[in-house]
Structure formats: structure tokens, C-alpha cells
C-alpha positions in Angstrom: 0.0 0.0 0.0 2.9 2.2 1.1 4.4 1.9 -2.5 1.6 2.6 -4.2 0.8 6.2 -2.5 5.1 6.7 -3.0 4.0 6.4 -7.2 1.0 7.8 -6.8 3.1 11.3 -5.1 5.9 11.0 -7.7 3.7 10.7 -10.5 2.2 14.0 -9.2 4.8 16.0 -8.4 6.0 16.8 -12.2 2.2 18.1 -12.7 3.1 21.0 -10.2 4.7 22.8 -12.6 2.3 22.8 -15.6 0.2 25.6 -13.6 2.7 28.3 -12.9 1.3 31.8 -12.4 2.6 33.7 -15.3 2.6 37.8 -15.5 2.8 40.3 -18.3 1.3 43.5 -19.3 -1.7 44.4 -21.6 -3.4 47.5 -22.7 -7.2 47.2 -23.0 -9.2 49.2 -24.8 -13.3 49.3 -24.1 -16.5 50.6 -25.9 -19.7 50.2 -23.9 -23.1 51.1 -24.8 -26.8 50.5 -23.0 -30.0 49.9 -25.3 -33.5 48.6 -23.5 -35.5 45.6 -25.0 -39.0 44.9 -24.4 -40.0 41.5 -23.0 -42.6 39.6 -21.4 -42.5 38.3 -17.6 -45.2 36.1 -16.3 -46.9 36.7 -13.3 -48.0 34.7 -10.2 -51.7 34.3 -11.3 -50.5 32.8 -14.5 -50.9 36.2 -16.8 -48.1 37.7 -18.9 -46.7 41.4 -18.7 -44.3 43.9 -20.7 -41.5 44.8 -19.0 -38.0 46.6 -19.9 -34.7 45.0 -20.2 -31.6 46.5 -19.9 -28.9 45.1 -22.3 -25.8 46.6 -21.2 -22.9 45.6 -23.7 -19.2 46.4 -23.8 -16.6 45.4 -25.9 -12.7 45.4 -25.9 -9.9 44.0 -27.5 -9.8 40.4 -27.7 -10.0 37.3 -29.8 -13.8 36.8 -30.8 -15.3 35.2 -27.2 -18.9 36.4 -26.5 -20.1 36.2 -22.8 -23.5 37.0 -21.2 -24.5 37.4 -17.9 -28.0 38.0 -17.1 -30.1 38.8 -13.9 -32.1 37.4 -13.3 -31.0 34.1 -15.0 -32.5 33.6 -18.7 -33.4 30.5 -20.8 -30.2 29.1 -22.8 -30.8 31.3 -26.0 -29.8 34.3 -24.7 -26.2 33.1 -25.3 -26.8 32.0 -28.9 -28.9 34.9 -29.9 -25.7 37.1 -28.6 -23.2 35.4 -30.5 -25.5 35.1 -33.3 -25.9 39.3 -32.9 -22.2 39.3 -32.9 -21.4 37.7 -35.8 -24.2 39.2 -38.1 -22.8 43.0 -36.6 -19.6 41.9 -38.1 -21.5 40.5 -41.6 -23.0 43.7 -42.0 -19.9 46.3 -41.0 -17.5 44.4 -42.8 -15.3 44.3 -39.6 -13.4 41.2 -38.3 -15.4 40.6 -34.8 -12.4 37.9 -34.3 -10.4 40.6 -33.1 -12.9 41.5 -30.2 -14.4 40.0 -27.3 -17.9 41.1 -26.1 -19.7 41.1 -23.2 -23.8 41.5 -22.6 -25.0 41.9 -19.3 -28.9 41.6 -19.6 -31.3 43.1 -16.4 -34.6 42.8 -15.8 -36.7 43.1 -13.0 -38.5 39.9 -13.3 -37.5 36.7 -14.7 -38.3 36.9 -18.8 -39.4 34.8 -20.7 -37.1 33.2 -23.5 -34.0 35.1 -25.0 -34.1 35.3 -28.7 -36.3 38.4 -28.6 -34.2 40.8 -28.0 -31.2 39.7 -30.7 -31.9 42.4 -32.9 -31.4 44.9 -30.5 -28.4 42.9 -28.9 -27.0 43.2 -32.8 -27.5 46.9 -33.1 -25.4 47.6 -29.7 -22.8 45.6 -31.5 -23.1 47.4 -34.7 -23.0 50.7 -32.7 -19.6 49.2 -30.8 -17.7 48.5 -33.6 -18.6 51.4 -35.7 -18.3 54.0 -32.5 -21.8 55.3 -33.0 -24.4 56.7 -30.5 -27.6 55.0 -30.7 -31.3 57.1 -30.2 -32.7 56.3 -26.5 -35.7 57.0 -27.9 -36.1 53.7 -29.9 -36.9 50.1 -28.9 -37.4 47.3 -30.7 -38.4 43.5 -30.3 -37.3 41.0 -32.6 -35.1 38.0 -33.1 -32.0 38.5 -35.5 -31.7 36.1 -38.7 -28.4 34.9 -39.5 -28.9 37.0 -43.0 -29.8 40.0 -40.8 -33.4 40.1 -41.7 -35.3 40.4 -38.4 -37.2 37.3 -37.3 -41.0 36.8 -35.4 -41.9 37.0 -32.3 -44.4 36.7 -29.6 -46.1 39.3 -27.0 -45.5 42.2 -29.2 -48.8 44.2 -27.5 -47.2 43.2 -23.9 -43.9 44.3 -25.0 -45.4 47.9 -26.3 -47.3 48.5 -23.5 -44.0 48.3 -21.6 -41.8 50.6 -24.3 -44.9 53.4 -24.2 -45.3 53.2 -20.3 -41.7 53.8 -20.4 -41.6 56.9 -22.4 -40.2 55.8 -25.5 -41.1 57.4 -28.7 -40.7 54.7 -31.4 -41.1 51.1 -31.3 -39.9 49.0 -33.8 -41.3 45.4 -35.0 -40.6 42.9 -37.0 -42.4 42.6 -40.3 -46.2 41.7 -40.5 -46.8 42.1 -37.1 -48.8 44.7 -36.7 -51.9 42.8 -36.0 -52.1 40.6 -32.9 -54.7 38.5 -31.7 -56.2 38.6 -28.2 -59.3 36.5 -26.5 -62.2 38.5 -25.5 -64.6 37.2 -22.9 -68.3 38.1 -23.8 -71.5 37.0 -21.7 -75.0 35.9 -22.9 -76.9 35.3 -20.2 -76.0 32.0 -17.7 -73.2 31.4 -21.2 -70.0 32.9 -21.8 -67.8 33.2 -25.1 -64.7 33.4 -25.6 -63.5 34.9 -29.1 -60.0 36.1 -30.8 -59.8 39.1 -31.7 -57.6 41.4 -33.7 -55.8 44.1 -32.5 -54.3 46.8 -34.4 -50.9 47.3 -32.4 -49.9 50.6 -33.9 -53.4 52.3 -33.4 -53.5 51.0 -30.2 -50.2 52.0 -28.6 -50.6 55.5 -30.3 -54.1 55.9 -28.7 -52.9 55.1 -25.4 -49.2 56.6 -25.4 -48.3 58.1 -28.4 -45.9 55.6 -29.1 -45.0 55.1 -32.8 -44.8 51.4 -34.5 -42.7 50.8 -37.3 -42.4 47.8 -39.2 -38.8 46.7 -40.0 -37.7 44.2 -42.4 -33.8 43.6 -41.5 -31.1 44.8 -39.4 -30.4 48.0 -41.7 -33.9 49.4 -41.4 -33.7 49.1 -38.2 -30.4 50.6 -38.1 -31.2 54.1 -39.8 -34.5 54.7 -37.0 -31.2 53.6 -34.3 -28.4 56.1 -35.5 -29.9 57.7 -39.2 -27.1 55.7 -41.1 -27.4 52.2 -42.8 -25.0 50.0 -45.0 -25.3 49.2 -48.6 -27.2 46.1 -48.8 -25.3 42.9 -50.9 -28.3 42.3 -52.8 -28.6 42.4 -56.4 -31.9 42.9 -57.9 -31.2 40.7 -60.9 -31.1 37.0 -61.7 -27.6 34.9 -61.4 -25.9 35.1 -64.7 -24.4 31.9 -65.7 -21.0 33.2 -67.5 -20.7 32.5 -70.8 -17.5 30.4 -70.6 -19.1 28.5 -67.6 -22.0 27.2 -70.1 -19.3 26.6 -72.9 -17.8 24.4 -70.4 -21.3 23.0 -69.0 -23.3 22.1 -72.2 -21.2 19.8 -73.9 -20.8 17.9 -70.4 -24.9 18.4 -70.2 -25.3 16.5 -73.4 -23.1 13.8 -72.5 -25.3 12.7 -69.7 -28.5 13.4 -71.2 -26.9 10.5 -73.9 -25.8 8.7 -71.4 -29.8 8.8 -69.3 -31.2 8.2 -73.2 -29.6 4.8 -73.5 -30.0 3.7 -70.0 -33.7 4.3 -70.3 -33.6 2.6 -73.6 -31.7 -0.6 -71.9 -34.3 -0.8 -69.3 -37.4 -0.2 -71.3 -36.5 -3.7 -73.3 -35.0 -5.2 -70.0 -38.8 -4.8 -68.9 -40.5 -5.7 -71.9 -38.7 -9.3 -71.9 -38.7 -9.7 -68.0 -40.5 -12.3 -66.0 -41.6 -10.0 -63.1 -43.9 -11.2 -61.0 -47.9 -9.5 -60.4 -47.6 -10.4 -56.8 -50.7 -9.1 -54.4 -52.7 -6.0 -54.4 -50.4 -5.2 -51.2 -46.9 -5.8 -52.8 -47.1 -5.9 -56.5 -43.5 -5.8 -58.2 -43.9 -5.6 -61.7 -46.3 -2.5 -60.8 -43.4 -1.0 -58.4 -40.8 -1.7 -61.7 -43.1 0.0 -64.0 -43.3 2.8 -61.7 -39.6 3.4 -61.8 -39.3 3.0 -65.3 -42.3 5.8 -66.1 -40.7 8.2 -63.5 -37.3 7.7 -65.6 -38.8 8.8 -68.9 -40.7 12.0 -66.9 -37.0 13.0 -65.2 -35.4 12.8 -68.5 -38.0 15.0 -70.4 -37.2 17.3 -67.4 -33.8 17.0 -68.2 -34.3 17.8 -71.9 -36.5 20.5 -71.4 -33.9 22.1 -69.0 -31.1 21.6 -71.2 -33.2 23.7 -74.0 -34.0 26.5 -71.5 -29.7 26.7 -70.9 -30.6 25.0 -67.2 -27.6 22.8 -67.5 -26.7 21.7 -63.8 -30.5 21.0 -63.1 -30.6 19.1 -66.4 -27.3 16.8 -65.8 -29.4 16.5 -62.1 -32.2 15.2 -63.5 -30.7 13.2 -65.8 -28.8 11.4 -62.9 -32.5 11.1 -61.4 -33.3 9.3 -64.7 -30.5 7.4 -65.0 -30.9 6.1 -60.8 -34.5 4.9 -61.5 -33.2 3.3 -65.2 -30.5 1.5 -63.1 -33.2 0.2 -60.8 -35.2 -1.7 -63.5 -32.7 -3.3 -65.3 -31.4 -4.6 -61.6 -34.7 -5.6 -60.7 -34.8 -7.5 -64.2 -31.8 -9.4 -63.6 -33.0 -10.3 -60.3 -36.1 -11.6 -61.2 -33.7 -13.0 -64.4 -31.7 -15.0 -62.0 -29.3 -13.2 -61.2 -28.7 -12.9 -57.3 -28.3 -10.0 -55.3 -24.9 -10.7 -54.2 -23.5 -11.0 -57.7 -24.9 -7.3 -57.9 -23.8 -6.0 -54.8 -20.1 -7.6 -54.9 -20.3 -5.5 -58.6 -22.0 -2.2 -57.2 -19.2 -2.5 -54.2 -16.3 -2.7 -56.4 -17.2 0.6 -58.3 -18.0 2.2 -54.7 -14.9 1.9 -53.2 -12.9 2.9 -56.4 -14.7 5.7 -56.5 -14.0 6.6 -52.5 -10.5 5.9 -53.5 -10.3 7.9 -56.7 -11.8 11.1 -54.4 -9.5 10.3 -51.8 -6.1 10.7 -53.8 -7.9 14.0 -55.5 -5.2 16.8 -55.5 -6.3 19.7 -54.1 -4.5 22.9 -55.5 -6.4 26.0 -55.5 -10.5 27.2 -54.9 -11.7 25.4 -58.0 -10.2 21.8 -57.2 -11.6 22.6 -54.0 -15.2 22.8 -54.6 -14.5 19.9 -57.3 -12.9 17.5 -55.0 -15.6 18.4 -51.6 -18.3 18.1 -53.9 -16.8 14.3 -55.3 -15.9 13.1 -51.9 -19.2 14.1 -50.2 -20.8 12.2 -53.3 -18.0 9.0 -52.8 -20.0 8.8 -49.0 -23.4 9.3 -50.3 -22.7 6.4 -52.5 -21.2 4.2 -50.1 -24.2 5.2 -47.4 -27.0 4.2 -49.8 -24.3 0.5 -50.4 -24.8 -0.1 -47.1 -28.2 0.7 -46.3 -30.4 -2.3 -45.3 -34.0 -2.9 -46.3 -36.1 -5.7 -45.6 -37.9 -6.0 -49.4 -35.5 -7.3 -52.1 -37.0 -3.9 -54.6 -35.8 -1.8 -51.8 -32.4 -3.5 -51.8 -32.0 -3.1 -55.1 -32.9 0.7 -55.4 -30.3 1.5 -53.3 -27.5 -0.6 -54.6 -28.7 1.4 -58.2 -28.5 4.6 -56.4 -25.1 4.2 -54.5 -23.7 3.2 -58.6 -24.6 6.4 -60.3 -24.1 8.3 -57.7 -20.1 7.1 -57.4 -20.2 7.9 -61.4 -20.7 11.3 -60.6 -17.8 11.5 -58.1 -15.6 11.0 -61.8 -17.6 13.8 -63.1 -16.7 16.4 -60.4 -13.6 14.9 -60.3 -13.2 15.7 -64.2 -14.8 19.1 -64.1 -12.3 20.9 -62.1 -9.8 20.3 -65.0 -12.1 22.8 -67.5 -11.6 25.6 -65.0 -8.1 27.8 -64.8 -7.2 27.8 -60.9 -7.3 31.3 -59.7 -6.3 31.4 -56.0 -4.3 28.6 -54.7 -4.0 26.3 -51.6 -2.6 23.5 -49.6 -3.8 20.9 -47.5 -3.2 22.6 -44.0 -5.6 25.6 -45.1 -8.3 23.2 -46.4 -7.9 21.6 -42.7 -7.7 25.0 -41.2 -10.9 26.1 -42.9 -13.0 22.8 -42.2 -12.2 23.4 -38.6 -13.3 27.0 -38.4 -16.4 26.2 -40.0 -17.2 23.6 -38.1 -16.7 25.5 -35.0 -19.3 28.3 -36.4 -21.5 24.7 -37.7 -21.7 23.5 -34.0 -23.0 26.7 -32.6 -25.0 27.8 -35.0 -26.6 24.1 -34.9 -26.9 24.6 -31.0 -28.9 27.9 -31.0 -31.1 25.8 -33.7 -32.0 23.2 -31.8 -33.1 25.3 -28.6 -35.4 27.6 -30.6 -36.9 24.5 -32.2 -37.1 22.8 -29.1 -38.9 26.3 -27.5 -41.0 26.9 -30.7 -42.0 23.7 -32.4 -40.9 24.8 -35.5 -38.0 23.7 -38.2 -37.3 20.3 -36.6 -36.5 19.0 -40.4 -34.2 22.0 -40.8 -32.3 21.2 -37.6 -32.4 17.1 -38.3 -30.9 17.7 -41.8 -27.9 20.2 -39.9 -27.2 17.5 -37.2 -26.5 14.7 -40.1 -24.1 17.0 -41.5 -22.7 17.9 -38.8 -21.9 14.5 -38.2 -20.4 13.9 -41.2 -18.3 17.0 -41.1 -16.9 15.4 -37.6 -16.1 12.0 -39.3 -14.1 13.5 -42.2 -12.9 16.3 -40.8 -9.2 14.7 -40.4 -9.0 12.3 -43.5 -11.3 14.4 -46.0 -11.3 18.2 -44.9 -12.9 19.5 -48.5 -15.6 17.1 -48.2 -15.8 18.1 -43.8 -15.9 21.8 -45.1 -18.9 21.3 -47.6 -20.7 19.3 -45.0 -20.2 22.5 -42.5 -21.6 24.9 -45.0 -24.5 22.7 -46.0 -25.2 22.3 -42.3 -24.6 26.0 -41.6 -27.6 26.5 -44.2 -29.8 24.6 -42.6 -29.6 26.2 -39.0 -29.9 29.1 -40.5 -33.3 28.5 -42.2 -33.9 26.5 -38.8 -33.8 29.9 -37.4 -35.0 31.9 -39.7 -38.3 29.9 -40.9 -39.5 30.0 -37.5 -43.1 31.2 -38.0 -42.8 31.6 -41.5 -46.3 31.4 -43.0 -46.3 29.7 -46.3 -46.9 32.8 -48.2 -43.8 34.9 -46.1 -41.4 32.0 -48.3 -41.4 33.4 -51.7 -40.1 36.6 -50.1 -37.4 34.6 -48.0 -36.9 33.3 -51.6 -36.5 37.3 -53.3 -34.2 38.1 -50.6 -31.8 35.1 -50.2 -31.5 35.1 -54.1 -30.7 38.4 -53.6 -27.8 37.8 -51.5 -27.0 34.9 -54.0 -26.2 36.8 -56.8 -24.2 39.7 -55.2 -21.6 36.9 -52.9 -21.3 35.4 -56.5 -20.5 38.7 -58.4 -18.1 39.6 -55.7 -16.4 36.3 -56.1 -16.4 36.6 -59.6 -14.9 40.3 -59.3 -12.0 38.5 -56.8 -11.1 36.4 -60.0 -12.8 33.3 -58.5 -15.2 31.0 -60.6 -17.9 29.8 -57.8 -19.0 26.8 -59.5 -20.5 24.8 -56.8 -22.7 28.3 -55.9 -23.7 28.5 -59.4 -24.7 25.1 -59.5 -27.1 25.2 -56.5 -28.3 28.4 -57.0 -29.4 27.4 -60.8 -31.1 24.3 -59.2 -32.9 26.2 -56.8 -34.1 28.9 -59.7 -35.6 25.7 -61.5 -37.3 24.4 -58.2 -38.8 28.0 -57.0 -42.5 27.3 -58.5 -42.3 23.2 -57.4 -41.1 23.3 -54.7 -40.5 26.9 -52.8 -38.3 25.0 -49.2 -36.0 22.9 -51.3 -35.5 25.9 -53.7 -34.7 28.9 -50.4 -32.4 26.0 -49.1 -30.5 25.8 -52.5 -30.1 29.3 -52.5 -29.1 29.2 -48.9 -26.5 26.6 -49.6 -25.5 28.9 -52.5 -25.1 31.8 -50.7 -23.1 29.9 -48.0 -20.6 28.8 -50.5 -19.5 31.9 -52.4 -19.6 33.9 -49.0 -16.9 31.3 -48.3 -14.4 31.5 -51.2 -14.3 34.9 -50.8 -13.5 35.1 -47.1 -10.9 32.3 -48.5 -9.3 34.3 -50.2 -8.8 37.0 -47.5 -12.3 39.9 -48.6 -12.4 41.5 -45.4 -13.2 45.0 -46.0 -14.9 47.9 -44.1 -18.2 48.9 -45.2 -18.9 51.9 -46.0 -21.8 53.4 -43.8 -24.3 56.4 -45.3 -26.3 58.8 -43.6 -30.5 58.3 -44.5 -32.0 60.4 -46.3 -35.0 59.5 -43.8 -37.6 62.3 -42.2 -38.5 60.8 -39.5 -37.3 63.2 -36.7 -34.8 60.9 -34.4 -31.6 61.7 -33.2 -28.9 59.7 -31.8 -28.9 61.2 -28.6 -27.6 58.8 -25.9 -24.5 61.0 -25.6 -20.9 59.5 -25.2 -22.1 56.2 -24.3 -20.4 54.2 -26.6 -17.2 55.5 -25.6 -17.8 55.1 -21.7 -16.2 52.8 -19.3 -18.5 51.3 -17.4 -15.8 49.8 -14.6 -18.2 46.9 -12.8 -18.9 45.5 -16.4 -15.2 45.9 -17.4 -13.3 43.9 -14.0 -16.1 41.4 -14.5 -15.3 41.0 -18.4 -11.3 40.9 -17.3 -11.8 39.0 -15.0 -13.2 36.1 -17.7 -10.6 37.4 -20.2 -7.8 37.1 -17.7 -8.9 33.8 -17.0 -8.9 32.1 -21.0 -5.7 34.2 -22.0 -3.8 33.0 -18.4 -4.6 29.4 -19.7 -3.8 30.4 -23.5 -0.6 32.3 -22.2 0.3 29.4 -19.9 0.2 26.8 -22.6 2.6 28.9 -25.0 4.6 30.0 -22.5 7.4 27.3 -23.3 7.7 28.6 -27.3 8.6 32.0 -26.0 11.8 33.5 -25.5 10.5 36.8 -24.3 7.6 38.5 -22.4 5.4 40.0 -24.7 3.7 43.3 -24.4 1.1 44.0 -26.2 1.2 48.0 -27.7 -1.7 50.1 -28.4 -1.0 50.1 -32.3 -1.6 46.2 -32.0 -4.5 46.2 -29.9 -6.0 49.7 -30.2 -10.2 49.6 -31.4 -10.2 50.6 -34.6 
């Protein structure tokens, strides 16, 4: 026993040294401002009231770390709707939020009731931060920020406004369409009572009573000029994505080649079928019906495919024609089965051109932006394909489907993989920054992802949003270290869908075709800017062309193509180092407001500022103490470095 606590003391001892106290100097610079947000509190009896919140936010030089603290304590989306606040401030300046660290202090004076509310306003203190700009103490607003800085829905907007006019203010600002709210009126007939819902006109109502003004804002710019009187030039073009000419020299020919190739598969398994032996089976589980069902939807996806490649629609035409070629796959497999030929001989076929294709993707060079998006896109194919190989069913047809799908779709890995080679590489890079970039954006995917999931959990809405992030979110994990360019495009992709998780959150059908307007807005500037950084974004092109085609069939899958879109060209340019300062313009607005909250964005505001270096103290002492052995010399840190620009 004695000898045991003799090693278990020497073992020990060494570790007494990895937590030296370190020392060195640092100059910090802060910014604080104070904004009020409405919210709702809940009384004892059960009944809900507006009250204000103060959001008290400073920031300072840092590396990028957000922290809230809140009194009393909120639900868990306070934190993500701050960070989220953050990182959209820094979307729409044009300045590098990495280089700051913020802290929100949130007080109420009773407990509230959720967090996400109060993100817009939370995104305009940032805004006002990082710019050095006084904010009107006049305005308050409600609203949850969007991760494309439109502002989101959200509940108790009368409650809220009662609290804003009781509290002086003068304008109150909401989020778009919700000017009318409903409320339950109690009416008596005699021994019966009725209840009924009622509209209420919040702007008439909130004048009447306190002369408070209600304005309907749409994003985080509107909102911005009735805050200071200045807003940013929007990135939205108001015209449709131009395909470049050289990009559909490149695409047609390589259109056409499919559409061949899904004309003779379809002509293969239309005689396959006609000389078959499939059986009727039941009324439940007829096979040759279920064949003949494949083999119609075939021909339909590769008239789609025709009439796309007419219209100049050439990667929704080489999709569809993949569609056609899947279900033409299926018959003939389902023919040979019902042939004799077994399952296994099919597989042990289907499995050999799987893994060759995973290989081929694998060994992919990676040399610049182009064989990037060329190489993700055929490695995250290569896994599809071997997915759908080892899916299981318990219906032979199933089987079979799968096995045909997990074929074509490792074809197309070659297809990706060939593409790159018609495109001149513009920007160039090596395999530690495609490992460097599918970490950072898998970082940004997990939190994003995070804040999803708690709003959909709270509201009930987007759970096939936040379902679709989580799986490729997973799959970023897996291939993170082996496969970055395919960990990367499983990021982004999962990005996208938190981000509609968030933003669809009660969206009303009709509210998606202007999501749609707007995000292929955003489309079509990220890819002129790429294009004006010498960068070809074919992967954005792609996707946003598909989601063009699918806006009057289906208006979800077509916003999350643009999404996706979007996503991707934002990235290349980043990639490539676009960082730059916005410009910011004073509004041409009448509408009387001021930014009158005096010097407060320049104030220190010293109980916010030892708590927030305290925390800071705390991660750079652990940062500083691992480093510590690579230095030779104490570093100071001068004000040119650190300095708030």
C-alpha cells in the first residue's frame, strides 16, 4: 500500500509545474453602450406582462469570445442569440469581430421569458460598438435576429409595447407583418360565456394610449437608420444569377453527355422490362407494378432533363438526368433479379465501383478554390454512394434501389472529379488551409446548430431544418481529419440549414417566396463579388441554378438551394482574404430621431469591465500558460496592436 501512495506522489509532483502563475502587461481598450429591450415576464396568477430589459454591452480587445450574464437568469438562447448578434454586426460592417471579445449583461426586473427576442437589438449595440456610434434612447425594438440580418417573429408584441410606451419611449420598432395581434375577449350571454380572438391593431392601439409610434422593420439596416440615421449598402442584387458565358461553354457539352448517357440507360431498361419475367404479386406488394413505376418516372426525369437543357438550365438538367439514370439502373437490376441473377453478384459489382470511386476522391489533388469545390463536392458524393451501399431494407426492390443509387451516384464522383480540369485555378492552396478552414467552419457549424435546436425545441418549429444540420454535422466530424474539402462542404451545408432553422420560425407559407427574393438576392451579389475576386464559384452557381428551377415546385427545397448557394461563395471569398470595411451612409430618412444617448459608446462602465477581465484574464492566463514554453521573451502587447479601430 505504502508503495503505491510513494508512485502515486511522484507521479504527481512533475504536474506541479504545468500551472505556474505567469505575469505580463496588456493595454485594453473598451466601448460600452446600454439599449433597452422589451420583454414579457409572467406573473403569479399565471398572466403575462411587458416589462424593460436592460442590455448593457461592452466590448474590448480580444480574440472573438462572447459572454452574457444576465439577472435574473434567462433560458439558454440568450447566449446564442448574442453570439449570433455578434457575428451578423460583423456581416454587415465588414469588420473582423475575431479581433474583439464582447460582453452582454442583460437586467430585468423579473425573470423573462425566453431570450431570442431581444437579438436584434443585442446586434445593433454591436453594430454601434464597432462602428463608435451613438444610438437614439428613444427607440426600442423587439425581434429576433436572422443569420442574414433580416429580423425574425416574435411573440407578446402588444405586452412588449405596453412596456416601451409606459416607459416613455417614442418609437417602437417590430418585425415585419406584425402589426396585428390577436387577443381573447370574454363576452356574456346570459347564464353562457364566449370566448372569441380578436384582432388588435398594435400601432393604433399603442398611439391611442401613449403616443408611441410602431414601425415595421424588415432587416437589421432598417432598423439601423431609425437607431443612428445611417445604414450599410445592402449585398443584394436585384437581378437574376448570370451563368457566365464560358461557364455554359464548359457545362453544355458535359450536359449533353449525360443526357446520352440517361437516353440509353432508359432505352436498356425499357427492353429489359418488356422481356422480364416479373412477377404481379398481391394487391399489397405488386413488383412488376413498383418496376413499371420506376421505369415511367425515368422517362418524366429525362423529359425534365431535356426541357432544362433547352432553356440553358444545364446543372438542373445533368441532375435530372442522374434522377433518370438512378430509377433506369433500378429496372434493369430488378430485371436481372427476377432473371436469376442474385443479389450478391450485384452487390459484390456495385461494391467494387464504390470503393474505387472513394478511393479515386481520396487521392484527389487539391490545388487551389476550384479543385476545392471539385474534390468536396466528389468526396461528399464518394460517401453518399457508399451510405445508400450499405443501407439495409427488408424488401428485395428496396435493396436493389439502393445498390442502383449508390452506382450512379459514385459515377458522378468522376464527373466532379473531371470538371475541375475545365476551370483555370485562380487562387491557390494547400492541405493545411483546407484543414484549417474545415475546422473554423465547423466550429461556427456546432454553434450555429446549438442555438437551432433550442429555438426549435422552444417553438416547435423547423425540426427537419435542424435534423438535416445535425447529419451533416456529423459527417463534417467523421471526415474532418481524412477528408477536410468534403468536412468543409458538410459545414456549410449544415450551416444553411440552421440558418433556415432559425429563420423559418413562423414563417407562414406565403412569407417563403419573399425569404426566396431576398436570399436570391444575397446569391447573386456573394457570387458577383467572387467573380470580381477572379474566383469561378461553380459549386454556388450550381445550386443556386437548381434552386431557380425548383422555386415554382417546390419553394423550401428551392430557399435552401439558395441558402446553400449563398453559403458557399460567402466562403471562397473570405478564402481568399475579402475583409473590407463597409462603408456606412447617412439616410435620407424624415422621420425626426436623433442619436442622442451622448458619449455612451465611448464610456467605461468599470463593474462591467473587471467582471469581463476577469473572464478574459482567465482564457488568455490558460492560453498564455500553454505557450509559454515557445517564448523566448515577455510579450507586451502596444496600443498600435490592440487599439479599437
Amino acid at each position: 500500500m505504502k508503495r503505491i501512495i510513494v508512485i502515486a506522489v511522484v507521479m504527481l509532483l512533475p504536474l506541479s509545474s504545468a500551472f505556474e502563475i505567469r505575469e505580463w502587461d496588456r493595454h485594453v481598450y473598451y466601448r460600452n453602450i446600454t439599449l433597452y429591450a422589451p420583454a414579457v415576464a409572467q406573473a403569479e396568477n399565471g398572466s403575462y406582462f411587458g416589462v424593460l430589459t436592460e442590455i448593457n454591452v461592452t466590448m474590448m480587445n480580444g480574440s472573438g469570445n462572447v459572454f452574457v450574464i444576465t439577472s435574473p437568469l434567462t433560458q439558454l438562447d440568450m447566449q446564442g442569440s448574442a453570439r449570433l448578434a455578434v457575428d451578423v454586426a460583423g456581416m454587415i460592417t465588414g469588420i473582423d469581430t475575431g479581433k474583439y471579445d464582447f460582453l452582454f449583461q442583460v437586467k430585468a426586473d423579473s425573470p423573462i421569458v425566453g431570450g431570442p427576442s431581444a437579438g436584434a437589438t443585442m446586434c445593433i449595440a454591436a453594430i454601434c460598438l464597432l462602428e463608435g456610434m451613438a444610438a437614439n434612447d428613444g427607440i426600442i425594438m423587439t425581434g429576433m435576429i436572422n443569420p442574414d440580418g433580416s429580423i425574425g417573429p416574435v411573440g407578446g408584441i402588444l405586452e412588449k409595447g405596453e412596456a416601451a410606451g409606459k416607459a416613455g419611449m417614442k418609437y417602437f420598432l417590430i418585425p415585419e407583418g406584425q402589426s396585428i395581434e390577436y387577443k381573447i375577449v370574454e363576452e356574456k350571454s346570459g347564464w353562457l360565456t364566449f370566448y372569441r380572438r380578436v384582432p388588435v391593431n398594435v400601432s393604433e392601439e399603442l398611439y391611442n394610449k401613449y403616443g408611441l409610434i410602431v414601425k415595421e422593420v424588415e432587416d437589421i439596416n432598417d432598423a439601423l437608420v431609425y437607431f443612428t440615421n445611417y445604414s450599410f449598402e445592402e449585398e443584394k442584387l436585384n437581378k437574376t444569377i448570370i451563368t457566365a458565358e464560358y461557364y455554359r461553354e464548359i457545362m453544355q457539352p458535359l450536359a449533353y453527355e449525360i443526357l446520352q448517357e440517361a437516353n440509353e440507360s432508359y432505352m436498356d431498361a425499357q427492353k429489359a422490362f418488356n422481356s422480364a419475367h416479373i412477377p404481379i404479386g398481391s394487391w399489397l406488394y405488386n413488383p412488376k407494378a413498383i418496376v413499371a413505376n420506376s421505369l415511367d418516372n425515368a422517362e418524366k426525369m429525362l423529359n425534365d432533363a431535356h426541357i432544362a437543357y433547352k432553356n440553358a438550365f444545364y446543372y438542373y438538367s445533368i441532375s435530372k438526368a442522374f434522377q433518370s439514370k438512378i430509377n433506369s439502373l433500378f429496372v434493369k437490376y430488378a430485371c436481372f433479379y427476377y432473371n436469376g441473377t442474385s443479389i450478391q453478384q450485384i452487390y459484390d459489382n456495385v461494391s467494387k465501383a464504390v470503393e474505387k470511386a472513394v478511393e479515386a476522391a481520396k487521392k484527389a489533388e487539391i490545388t487551389g478554390i476550384v479543385s476545392l469545390q471539385c474534390v468536396g463536392a466528389a468526396q461528399q458524393r464518394a460517401f453518399e454512394a457508399k451510405g445508400y451501399l450499405n443501407q439495409s431494407a427488408q424488401r428485395s426492390l428496396d435493396y436493389l434501389y439502393y445498390l442502383a443509387y449508390a452506382m450512379e451516384r459514385s459515377n458522378t464522383v468522376y464527373w466532379w472529379l473531371n470538371l475541375s480540369k475545365n476551370f483555370n485555378e485562380s487562387y491557390y492552396v494547400n492541405e493545411t488551409w483546407v484543414k484549417a478552414m474545415a475546422e473554423k467552419y465547423y466550429d461556427y457549424a456546432q454553434n450555429i446548430f446549438s442555438y437551432a435546436n433550442i429555438l426549435s425545441e422552444e417553438t416547435g418549429y423547423s425540426g427537419q431544418f435542424v435534423k438535416k444540420a445535425g447529419d451533416l454535422l456529423d459527417e463534417a466530424f467523421k471526415h474532418k481529419e481524412e477528408y477536410p474539402a468534403a468536412s468543409l462542404f458538410n459545414s456549410l451545408e449544415s450551416i444553411a440549414n440552421s440558418n433556415l432553422a432559425i429563420e423559418m420560425i413562423g414563417v407562414s407559407e406565403n412569407e417563403i417566396y419573399s425569404k426566396i427574393n431576398r436570399t436570391s438576392q444575397m446569391v447573386s451579389y456573394a457570387i458577383e463579388k467572387a467573380r470580381n475576386m477572379s474566383i469561378e464559384p461553380i459549386m454556388a452557381v450550381s445550386y443556386a441554378e437548381f434552386g431557380r428551377s425548383l422555386e415554382n415546385d417546390d419553394a423550401v427545397a428551392a430557399l435552401t438551394y439558395y441558402k446553400y448557394a449563398y453559403m458557399i461563395a460567402n466562403m471562397l471569398c473570405l478564402a481568399k482574404g475579402y475583409k473590407v470595411k463597409k462603408e456606412i451612409h447617412k439616410s435620407n430618412m424624415e422621420w425626426g430621431g436623433e442619436a442622442n444617448n451622448g458619449n455612451q459608446n465611448l464610456e467605461i462602465n468599470w463593474p462591467i469591465v473587471t467582471v469581463l477581465a476577469f473572464v478574459i484574464g482567465l482564457i488568455a492566463g490558460v492560453a498564455a500558460g500553454r505557450a509559454w514554453k515557445g517564448r523566448n521573451s515577455e510579450e507586451n502587447i502596444t496600443e498600435e496592436e490592440e487599439g479599437i479601430e
